[in-house]
Each structure stands twice: as C-alpha cells, then as structure tokens.
C-alpha positions in Angstrom: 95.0 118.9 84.2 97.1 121.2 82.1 100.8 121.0 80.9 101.8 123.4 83.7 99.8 121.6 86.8 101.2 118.6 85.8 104.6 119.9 86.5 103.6 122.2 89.5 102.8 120.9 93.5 99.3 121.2 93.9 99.7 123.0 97.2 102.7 125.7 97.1 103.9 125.0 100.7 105.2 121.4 99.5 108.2 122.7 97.4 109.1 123.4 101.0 109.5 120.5 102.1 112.4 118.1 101.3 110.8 115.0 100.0 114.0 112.9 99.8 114.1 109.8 101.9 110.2 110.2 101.9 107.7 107.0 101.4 105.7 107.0 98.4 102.3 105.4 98.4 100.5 104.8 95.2 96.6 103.7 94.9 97.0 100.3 95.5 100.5 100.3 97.9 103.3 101.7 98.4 106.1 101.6 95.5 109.4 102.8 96.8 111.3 106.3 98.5 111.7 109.3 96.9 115.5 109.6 95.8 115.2 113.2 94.1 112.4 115.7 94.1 113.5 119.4 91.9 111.9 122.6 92.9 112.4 124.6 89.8 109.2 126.5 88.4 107.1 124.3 86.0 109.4 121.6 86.5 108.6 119.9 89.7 109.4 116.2 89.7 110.0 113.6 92.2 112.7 110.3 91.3 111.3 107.3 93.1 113.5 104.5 94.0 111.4 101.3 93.6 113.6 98.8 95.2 113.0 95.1 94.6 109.4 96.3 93.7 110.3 96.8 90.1 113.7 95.7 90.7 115.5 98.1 91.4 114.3 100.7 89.0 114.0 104.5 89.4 110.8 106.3 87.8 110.4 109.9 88.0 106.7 111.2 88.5 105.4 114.4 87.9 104.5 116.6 91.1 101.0 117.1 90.0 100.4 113.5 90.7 100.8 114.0 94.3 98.0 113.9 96.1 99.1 114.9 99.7 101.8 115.0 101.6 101.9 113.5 105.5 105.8 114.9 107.1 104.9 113.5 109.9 104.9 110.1 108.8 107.5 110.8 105.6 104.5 109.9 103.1 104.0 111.2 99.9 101.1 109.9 98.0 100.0 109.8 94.2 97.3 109.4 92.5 98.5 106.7 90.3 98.4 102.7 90.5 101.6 100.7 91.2 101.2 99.3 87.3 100.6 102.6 86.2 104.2 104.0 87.4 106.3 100.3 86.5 104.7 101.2 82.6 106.0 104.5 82.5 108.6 105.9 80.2 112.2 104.6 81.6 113.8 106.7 84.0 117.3 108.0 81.9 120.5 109.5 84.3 121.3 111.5 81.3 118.1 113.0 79.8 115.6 113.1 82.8 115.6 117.1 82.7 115.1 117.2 79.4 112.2 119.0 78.0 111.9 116.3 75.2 111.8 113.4 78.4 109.2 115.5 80.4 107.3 115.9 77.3 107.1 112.3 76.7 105.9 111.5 80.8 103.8 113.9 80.0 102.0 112.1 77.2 102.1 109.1 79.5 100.6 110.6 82.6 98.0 112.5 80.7 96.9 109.3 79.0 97.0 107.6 82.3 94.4 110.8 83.4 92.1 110.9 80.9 92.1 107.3 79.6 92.7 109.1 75.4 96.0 110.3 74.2 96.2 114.2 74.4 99.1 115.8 75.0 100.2 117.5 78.4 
C-alpha cells in the first residue's frame, strides 16, 4: 500500500456516505463508533470512539484500512486487530490533521502491514 492509498477509501462511492455514528468492526471484534470521518483528498480518516474498550479513548484510522462498508447495518470494517488500533500513536484534539501526526500513523499502520518499518 502506498502513502496515498493509505489515506484514500478503497472504493470512491464511500466518501459518500456519512460514517459518523457507524459501528466499527476490527479482525477480532468490534472496537467502538466512528465519531469523525474527513473527506478531503489524500486525507481520508475515520476518529473511532472506543468506549470502555480502551477506556474511553479515541484513535483515528486511516481510510485505507477499511475493508467494506455495510449502511445497512451501520458497519464499517478494518483490516486491523483490536490490539493493533489500542497500540497506535495517541489520538491528539490539537494535532490530528497534522501532516507530521498522519505521517507518524502512517509509519504505524505501514509497520502493522508489512510486519518491517518502511515508511508510508
């Protein structure tokens, strides 16, 4: 996965669909709602709301981890683990747009992808 798919939807017709309030489902179960999702070109990201899971922590994933989509059922899946997302860089109000912050979820994610450290 490249530094632009990892910030893009993997099917075009999801950045038209408004993902907030939406279930999110990781490999192993599900991990929270979606509390944010941005649209903007080669920076698509969803904000997850973990809950209790990880108490009460928000983590922001990268749309190219999404695997599908279900609006029927208000689903969003990824194709990361539950220990996976609760290890990832932490979630910052302030910096989250950042290019600096996604460059550093980027690192993260890509490791998570490939199993080495290259740089998304």
């Amino acid at each position: 996965m490249t530094v632009a798919e990892l910030w893009m939807f993997q099917q075009a017709a999801w950045a038209d669909i408004d993902l907030r309030g939406f279930k999110v489902e990781a490999r192993d179960g599900d991990i929270g709602k979606i509390d944010d999702a941005t649209y903007e070109v080669g920076a698509n990201f969803i904000v997850v709301d973990t809950g209790p899971w990880i108490f009460g922590k928000k983590t922001m994933i990268p749309a190219g981890a999404i695997e599908r989509i279900d609006p029927d059922e208000e689903k969003v899946h990824v194709s990361l683990t539950k220990d996976e997302i609760k290890n990832a860089p932490e979630f910052d109000e302030d910096t989250f747009k950042s290019e600096g912050y996604r460059s550093s979820l980027g690192d993260y994610y890509g490791r998570q992808k490939t199993g080495v450290s290259e740089r998304f």
